[in-house]
C-alpha positions in Angstrom: -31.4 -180.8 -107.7 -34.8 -181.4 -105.9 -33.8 -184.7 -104.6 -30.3 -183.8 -103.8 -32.0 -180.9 -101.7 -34.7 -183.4 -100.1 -32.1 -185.8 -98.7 -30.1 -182.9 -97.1 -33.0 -181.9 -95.4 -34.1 -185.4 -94.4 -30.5 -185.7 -92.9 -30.6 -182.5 -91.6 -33.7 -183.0 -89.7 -32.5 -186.0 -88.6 -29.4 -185.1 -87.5 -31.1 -182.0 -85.6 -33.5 -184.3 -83.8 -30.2 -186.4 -82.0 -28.4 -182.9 -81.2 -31.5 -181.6 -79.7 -31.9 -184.4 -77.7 -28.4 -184.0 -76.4 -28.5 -180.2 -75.9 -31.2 -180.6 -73.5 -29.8 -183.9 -71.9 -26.4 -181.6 -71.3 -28.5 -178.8 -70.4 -30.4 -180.3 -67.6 -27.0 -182.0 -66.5 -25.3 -178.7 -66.4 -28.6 -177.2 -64.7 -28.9 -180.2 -61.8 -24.7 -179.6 -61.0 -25.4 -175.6 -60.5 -28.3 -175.9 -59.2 -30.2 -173.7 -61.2 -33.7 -175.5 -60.9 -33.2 -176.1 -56.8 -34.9 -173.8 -54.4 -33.0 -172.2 -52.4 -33.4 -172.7 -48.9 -29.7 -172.4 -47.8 -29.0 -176.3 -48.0 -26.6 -175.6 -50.6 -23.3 -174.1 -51.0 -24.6 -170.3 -50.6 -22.3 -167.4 -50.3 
């Protein structure tokens, strides 16, 4: 039961580490086409 409960959290951990990696690789995607981290100085598409 020990080892059974090991692996899954090996593989969980492992697992995690690749979807992290992806939720911020999306994240900063999604950030860069909003435009969340530009300044805004009225170069952009401003109401």
């Amino acid at each position: 039961m020990k080892n059974k409960l090991n692996l899954a959290i090996l593989s969980l951990s492992k697992i995690n580490r690749q979807h992290v990696q992806l939720f911020f690789v999306v994240l900063t995607l999604a950030m860069l086409v909003t435009g969340v981290g530009a300044p805004e100085d009225g170069g952009g598409s401003t109401h």
